[in-house]
N, C-alpha and C positions, 0 to 999 in steps of 0.2 A: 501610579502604574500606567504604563504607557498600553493602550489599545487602539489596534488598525487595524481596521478590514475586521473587525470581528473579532481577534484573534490578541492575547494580554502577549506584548513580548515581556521577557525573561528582564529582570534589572537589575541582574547581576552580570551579564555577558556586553559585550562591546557590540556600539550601538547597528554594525558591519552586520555580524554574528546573527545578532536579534530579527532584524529585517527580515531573513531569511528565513526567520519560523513561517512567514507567511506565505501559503500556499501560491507558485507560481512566479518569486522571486527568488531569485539565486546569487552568485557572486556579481555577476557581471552587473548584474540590472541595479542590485544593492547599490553598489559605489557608485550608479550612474545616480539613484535617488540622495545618495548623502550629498554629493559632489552639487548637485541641484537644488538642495534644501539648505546647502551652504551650514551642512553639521559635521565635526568632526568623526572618521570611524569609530577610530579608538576611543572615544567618549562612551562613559558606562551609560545603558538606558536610566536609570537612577538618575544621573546628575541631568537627564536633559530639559531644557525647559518646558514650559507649557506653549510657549511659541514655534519651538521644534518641533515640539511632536505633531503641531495644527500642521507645519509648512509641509512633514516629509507623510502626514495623512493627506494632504489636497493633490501633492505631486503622486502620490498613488491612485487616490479617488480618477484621478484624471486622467492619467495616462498609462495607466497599468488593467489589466483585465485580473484579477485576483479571486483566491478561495470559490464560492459557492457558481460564481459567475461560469470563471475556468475549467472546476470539473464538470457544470451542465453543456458546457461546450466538450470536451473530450469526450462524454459519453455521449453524448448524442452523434459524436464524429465516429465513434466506434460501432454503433446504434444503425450509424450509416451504411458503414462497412459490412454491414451483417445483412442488413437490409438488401442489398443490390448484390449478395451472394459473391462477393471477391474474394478472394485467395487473402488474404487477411482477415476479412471479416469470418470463411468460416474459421482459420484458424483462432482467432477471440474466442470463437462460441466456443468447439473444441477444448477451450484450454489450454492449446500448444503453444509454444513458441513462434512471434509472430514473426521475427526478423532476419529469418534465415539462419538462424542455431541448429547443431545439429538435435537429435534428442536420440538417437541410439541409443549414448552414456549420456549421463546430467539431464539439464533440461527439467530437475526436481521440483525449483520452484512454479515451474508453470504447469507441472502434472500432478503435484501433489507427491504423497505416500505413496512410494513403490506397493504397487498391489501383491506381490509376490507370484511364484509359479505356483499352481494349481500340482498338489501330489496325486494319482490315483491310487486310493486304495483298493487291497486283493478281496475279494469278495471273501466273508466268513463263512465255512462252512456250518449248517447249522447244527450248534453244538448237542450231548444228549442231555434228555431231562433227565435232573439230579433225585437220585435214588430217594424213595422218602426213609425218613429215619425209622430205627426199628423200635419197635414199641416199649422197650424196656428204658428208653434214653425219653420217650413222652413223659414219665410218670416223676 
């Protein structure tokens, strides 16, 4: 089983595919690592060798910023943001939409569960107390 950055790729998907479990690689970057490691895409992770998979771990180690690294940089970028009080940063803390979406309509995923409209209800008048039973119905 092939393991980089932490993380077991799939070996049964093509080795393009696979790459891209890893947090902070995508297509682009993929085929610039295969293309570099001199591994074919379409090659299943299964068939690759134990030379492979050391070339296209070193060409990551090296020049890729990846998984635990990545997100302690993103959150500490958003961390920032919040920090020095910017028109993004509060929208992060908020919850909203950072990127200029609207949120009238949609906007679900970054708000969460519609909270619904609050109904008021009519004030009950108070009702009378219920007669007691008569005493032939106790026995």
């Amino acid at each position: 089983m092939a393991r980089i950055a932490g993380i077991d790729l799939p070996r049964e998907k093509r080795g393009l595919i696979a790459v891209q479990y890893i947090y902070g690689i995508g297509i682009p970057s993929a085929t610039r690592i295969m293309a570099d490691a001199r591994v074919d895409g379409n090659k299943r992770v299964k068939a690759w060798s134990d030379d492979e998979v050391s070339r296209i771990r070193d060409i990551i180690e090296r020049e890729y910023k990846v998984e635990g690294d990545l997100r302690r940089e993103v959150a500490m970028n958003v961390k920032r943001l919040m920090d020095i009080g910017s028109y993004r940063g509060i929208r992060h803390r908020k919850g909203l939409p950072v990127r200029g979406q609207r949120t009238h309509t949609n906007a679900r995923t970054r708000k969460g569960k519609s909270k619904g409209v609050m109904v008021k209800k009519k004030p009950v008048a108070a009702a009378p107390a219920a007669p007691a039973a008569p005493a032939a119905a106790r026995k």
